[in-house]
C-alpha positions in Angstrom: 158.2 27.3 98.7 157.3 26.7 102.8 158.6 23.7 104.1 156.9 20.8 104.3 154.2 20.1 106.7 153.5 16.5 105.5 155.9 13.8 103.8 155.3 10.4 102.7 158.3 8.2 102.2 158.6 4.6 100.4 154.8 3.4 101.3 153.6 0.4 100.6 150.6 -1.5 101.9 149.2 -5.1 99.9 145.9 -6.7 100.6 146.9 -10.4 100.1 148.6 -11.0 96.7 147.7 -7.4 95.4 150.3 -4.3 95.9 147.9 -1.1 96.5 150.2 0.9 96.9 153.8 0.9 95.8 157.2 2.5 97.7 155.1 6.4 97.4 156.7 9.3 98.1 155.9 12.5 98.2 155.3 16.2 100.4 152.9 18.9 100.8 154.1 22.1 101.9 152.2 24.0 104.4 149.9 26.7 103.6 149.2 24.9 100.3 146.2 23.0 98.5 147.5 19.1 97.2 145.3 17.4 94.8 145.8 13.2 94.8 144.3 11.5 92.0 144.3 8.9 89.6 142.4 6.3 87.9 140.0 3.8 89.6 142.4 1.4 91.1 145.6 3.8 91.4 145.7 3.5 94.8 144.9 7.5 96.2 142.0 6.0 98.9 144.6 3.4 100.2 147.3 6.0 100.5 144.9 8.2 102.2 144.6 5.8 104.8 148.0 5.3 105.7 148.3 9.5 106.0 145.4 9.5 108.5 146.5 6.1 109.9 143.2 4.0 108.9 145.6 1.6 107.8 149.0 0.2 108.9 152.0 0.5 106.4 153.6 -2.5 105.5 156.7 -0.6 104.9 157.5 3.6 104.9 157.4 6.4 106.8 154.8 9.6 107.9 156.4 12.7 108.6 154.0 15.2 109.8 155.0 18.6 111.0 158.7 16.9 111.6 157.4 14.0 113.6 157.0 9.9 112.2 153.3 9.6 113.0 153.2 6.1 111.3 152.7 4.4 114.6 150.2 6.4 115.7 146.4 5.8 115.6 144.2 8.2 114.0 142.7 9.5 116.9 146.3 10.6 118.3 147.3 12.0 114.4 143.8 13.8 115.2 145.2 15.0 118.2 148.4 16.2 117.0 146.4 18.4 114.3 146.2 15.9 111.5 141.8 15.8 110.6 140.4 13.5 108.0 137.0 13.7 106.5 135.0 10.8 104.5 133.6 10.3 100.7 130.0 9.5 102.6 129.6 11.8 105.8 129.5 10.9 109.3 127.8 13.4 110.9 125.1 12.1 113.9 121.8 12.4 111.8 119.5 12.4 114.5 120.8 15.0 116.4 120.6 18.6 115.1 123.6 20.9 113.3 124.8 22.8 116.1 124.3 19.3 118.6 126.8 18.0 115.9 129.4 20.9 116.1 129.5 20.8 119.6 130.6 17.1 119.7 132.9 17.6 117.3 135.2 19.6 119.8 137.8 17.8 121.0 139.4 17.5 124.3 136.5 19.1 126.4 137.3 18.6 129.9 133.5 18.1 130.9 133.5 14.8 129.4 134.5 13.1 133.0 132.7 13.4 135.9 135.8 14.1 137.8 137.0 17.0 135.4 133.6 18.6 135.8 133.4 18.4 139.7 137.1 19.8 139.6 136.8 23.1 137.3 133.5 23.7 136.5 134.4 27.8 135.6 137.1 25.8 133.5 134.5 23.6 131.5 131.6 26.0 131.7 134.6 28.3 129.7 135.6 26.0 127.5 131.5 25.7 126.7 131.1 29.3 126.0 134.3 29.1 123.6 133.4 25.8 121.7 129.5 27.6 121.1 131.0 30.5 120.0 133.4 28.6 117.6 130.5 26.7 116.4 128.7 29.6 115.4 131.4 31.3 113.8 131.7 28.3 111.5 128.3 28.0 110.7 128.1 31.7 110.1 131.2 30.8 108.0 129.8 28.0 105.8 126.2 29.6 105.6 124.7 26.9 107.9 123.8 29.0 110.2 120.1 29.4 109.5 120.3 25.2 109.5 121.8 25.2 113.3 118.2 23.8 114.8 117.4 21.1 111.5 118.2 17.5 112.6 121.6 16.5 110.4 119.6 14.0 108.7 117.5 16.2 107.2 120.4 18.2 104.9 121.3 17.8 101.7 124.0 15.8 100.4 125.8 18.8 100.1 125.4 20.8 102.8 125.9 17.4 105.2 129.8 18.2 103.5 129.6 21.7 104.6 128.5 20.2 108.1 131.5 17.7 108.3 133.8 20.3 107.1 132.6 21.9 110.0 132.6 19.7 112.5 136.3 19.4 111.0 137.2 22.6 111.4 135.9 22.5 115.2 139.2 20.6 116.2 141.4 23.5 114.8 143.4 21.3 112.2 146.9 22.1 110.8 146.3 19.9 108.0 142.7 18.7 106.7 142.5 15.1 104.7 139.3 15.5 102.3 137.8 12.6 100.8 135.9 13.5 98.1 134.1 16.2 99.0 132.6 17.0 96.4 130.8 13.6 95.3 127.1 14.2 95.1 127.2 17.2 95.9 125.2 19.8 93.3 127.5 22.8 91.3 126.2 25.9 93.7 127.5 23.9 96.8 130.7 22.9 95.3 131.1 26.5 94.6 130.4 27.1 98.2 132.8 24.0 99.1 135.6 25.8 97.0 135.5 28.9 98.4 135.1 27.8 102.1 138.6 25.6 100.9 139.7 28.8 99.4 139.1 30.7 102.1 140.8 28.6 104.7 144.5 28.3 103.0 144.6 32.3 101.7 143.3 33.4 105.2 144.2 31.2 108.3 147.4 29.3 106.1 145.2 25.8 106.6 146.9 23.2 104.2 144.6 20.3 102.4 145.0 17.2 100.9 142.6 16.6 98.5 140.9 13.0 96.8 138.9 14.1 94.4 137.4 12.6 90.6 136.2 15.8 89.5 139.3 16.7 87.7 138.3 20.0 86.5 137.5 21.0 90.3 141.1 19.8 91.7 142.8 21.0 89.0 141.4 24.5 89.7 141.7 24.3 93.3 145.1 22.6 93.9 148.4 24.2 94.2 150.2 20.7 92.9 149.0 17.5 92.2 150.2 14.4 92.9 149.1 11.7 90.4 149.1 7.6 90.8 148.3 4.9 89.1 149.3 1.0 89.9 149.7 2.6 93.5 152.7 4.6 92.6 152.8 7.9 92.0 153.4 8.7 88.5 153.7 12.4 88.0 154.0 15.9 90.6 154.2 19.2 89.9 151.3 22.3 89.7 148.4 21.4 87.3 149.7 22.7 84.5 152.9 20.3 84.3 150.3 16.9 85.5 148.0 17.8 82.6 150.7 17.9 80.3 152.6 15.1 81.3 152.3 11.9 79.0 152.6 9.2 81.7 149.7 10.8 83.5 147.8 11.5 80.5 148.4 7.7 79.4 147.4 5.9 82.8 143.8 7.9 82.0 141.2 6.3 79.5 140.6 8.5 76.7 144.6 9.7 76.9 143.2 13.3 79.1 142.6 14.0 83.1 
């Protein structure tokens, strides 16, 4: 087993008199697929904030690629390689799919006046490579033939593809998904899986997955990491989290 890229130790955040989530720890080693679930209330979407820095810790720590992150905003985990993506999609809908990629890029030195005056080859570069990365990704995620449709005209599903996308544009080291498969119809969360797939066996990309389709993040993760009564409850591969009786209990009907 790799090291680990990302560890979470003793978190706990409350909301008033209610304990979300509970002294968690765990890690995800790099290169690797990590499935977080748990029943309604468990507490996954609250710890998911606190990885990607949405929300402040009351107590615990971050440890991402070495480095306590937990005072860090998530623009600046962003920054540092950490990319989160949302249950309902953000993309711009009135502007089109490749418009979309291109803003995704981050730190493009044409976004001040004074960086453009100063190295216009160096910015007119960066252009070229940003629209070539674009297009690679589209090409990737079979958007290509969408790159001129306005984001708001896309499916539910292939507005995930686009976010992944415009996720991917920032060359992560470790992608947050939130849900990303909600709504989104079987043949594009066959797309999805591969695309994820893809990703970790080809360029090493690690993932942290939120997801309620347990059949999907059972067959996609490489360990799961199950809460309920924001603790976590059980780790191990899916194998060992299916078979385990505490998990098995915090789910109605006794089976994830």
């Amino acid at each position: 087993m790799t090291d680990p890229i990302l560890r979470a130790e003793g978190l706990r955040k409350s909301f008033g008199g209610l304990l979300a989530v509970d002294d968690a720890t765990f890690e995800v080693e790099e290169g690797t697929i990590a499935g977080l679930i748990g029943p309604n209330g468990a507490g996954k979407s609250t710890t998911f904030n606190l990885l990607s820095g949405f929300y402040g810790a009351d107590a615990g720590e971050v440890i991402f690629e070495g480095e306590h992150v937990e005072g860090l905003s998530p623009d600046e985990r962003a920054q540092r390689g950490m990319i989160r993506t949302f249950q309902i999609t953000r993309e711009l809908t009135g502007m089109k799919v490749m418009a979309n990629m291109l803003l995704a890029a981050q730190d493009h030195p044409g976004e001040t006046v004074v960086g453009a005056l100063a190295n216009t080859g160096s910015v007119e570069s960066r252009e070229e490579q940003a629209r070539e990365r674009a297009e690679d990704l589209l090409k990737f995620l079979e958007l290509w033939e969408l790159r001129e449709e306005y984001a708001g005209n896309l499916s539910g599903g292939q507005r995930k593809l686009l976010e992944l996308g415009r996720a991917l544009m920032a060359d992560p080291d470790l992608l947050l998904l939130d849900e990303p498969m909600a709504g989104v119809n079987p043949d594009l969360t066959d797309r999805l899986l591969s695309r994820i797939d893809d990703l970790q066996s080809e360029e090493g990309m690690t993932f942290v997955i939120v997801e309620h389709d347990m059949d999907v993040i059972m067959s996609v993760s490489d360990k799961i990491i199950g809460m309920h009564n924001g603790q976590v409850l059980s780790v191990g591969t899916p194998e060992e989290v299916k078979s385990d009786e505490k998990m098995l209990e915090a789910y109605l009907g006794g089976s994830v």
